[in-house]
C-alpha positions as CSV (number, residue, x, y, z in Angstrom):
1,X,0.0,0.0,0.0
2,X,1.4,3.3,-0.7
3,X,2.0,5.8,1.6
4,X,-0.7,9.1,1.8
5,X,1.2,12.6,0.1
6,X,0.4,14.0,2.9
7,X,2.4,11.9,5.4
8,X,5.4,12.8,3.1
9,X,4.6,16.4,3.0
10,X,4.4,16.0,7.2
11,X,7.4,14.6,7.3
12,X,9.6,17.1,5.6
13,X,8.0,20.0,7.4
14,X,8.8,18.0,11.0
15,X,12.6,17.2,9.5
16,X,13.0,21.2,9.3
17,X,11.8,21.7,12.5
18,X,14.0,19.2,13.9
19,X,17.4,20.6,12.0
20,X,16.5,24.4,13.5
21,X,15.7,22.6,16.5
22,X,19.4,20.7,16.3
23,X,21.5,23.5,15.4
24,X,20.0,26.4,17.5
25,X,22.1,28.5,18.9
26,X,25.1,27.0,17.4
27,X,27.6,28.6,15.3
28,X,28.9,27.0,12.1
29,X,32.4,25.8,13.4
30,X,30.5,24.1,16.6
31,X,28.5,22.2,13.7
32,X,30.8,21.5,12.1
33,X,32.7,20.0,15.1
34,X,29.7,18.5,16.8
35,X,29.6,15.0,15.0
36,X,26.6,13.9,16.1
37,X,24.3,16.8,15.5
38,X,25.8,17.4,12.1
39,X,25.5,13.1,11.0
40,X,21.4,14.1,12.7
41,X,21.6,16.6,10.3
42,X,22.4,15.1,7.3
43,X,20.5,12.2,8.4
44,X,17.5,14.5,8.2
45,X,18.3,16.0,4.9
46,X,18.8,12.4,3.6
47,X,15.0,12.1,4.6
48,X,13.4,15.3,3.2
49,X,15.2,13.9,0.1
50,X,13.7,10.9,-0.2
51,X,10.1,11.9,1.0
52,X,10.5,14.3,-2.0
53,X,10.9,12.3,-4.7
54,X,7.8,10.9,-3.6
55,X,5.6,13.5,-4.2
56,X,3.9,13.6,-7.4
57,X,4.7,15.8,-10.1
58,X,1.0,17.5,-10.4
59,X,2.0,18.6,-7.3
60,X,5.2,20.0,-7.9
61,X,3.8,21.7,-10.7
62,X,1.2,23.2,-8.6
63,X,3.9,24.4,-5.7
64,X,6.5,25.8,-8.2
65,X,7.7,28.0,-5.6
66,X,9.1,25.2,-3.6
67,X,12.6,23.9,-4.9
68,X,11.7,20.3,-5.3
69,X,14.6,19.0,-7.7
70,X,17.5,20.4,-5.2
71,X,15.8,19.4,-2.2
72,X,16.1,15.8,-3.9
73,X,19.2,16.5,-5.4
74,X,21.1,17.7,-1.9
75,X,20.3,14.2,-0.7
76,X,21.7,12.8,-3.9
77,X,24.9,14.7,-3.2
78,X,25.0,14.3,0.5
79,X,24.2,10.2,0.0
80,X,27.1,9.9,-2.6
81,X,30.0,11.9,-1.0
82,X,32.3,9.3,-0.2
83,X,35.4,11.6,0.6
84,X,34.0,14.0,3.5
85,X,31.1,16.3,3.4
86,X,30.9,20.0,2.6
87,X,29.7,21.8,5.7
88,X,30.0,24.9,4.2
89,X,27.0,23.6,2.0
90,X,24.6,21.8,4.8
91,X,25.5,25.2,6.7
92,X,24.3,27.3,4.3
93,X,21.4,25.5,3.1
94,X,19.9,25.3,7.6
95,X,20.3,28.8,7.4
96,X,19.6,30.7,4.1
97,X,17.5,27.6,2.3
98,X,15.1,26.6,5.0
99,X,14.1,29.7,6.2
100,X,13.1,30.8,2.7
């Protein structure tokens, strides 16, 4: 049985919450330190990735505002880099991406 849009949807917007929760009054260098709240992080972005490509396109279409493909593209990226991960990247995307 598939699972309802709106659980997907649901579980994006409480992913957000918990990253701003996570890095809340933290700078970037104490994320980038902090091991375990940035692998939570990723973690989380790895899920708003995949809850995104499982939204359907009439959808998309109807939400053009939202930036669907790099949502599920930064969890491409994030999944497949092997050699260390850019914080400058996840960094900028908690703080100038979500909030938009």
């Amino acid at each position: 049985m598939k699972r309802d849009i709106i659980l997907y949807l649901k579980d994006i917007l409480e992913v957000i919450e918990s990253i701003e929760k996570f890095v809340k009054d933290m700078t970037f260098e104490e994320f980038k330190l902090d091991d375990k709240t940035s692998s939570a992080v990723i973690r989380k972005f790895e899920i708003i990735g995949e809850a995104t490509k499982n939204i359907p396109k009439h959808i998309k279409k109807k939400y053009l505002d939202i930036p669907w493909k790099e949502m599920a593209g930064f969890r491409d990226r994030l999944i497949h880099f092997y050699f260390g991960i850019k914080y400058e990247i996840v960094w900028d995307t908690i703080k100038i991406e979500i909030p938009k």
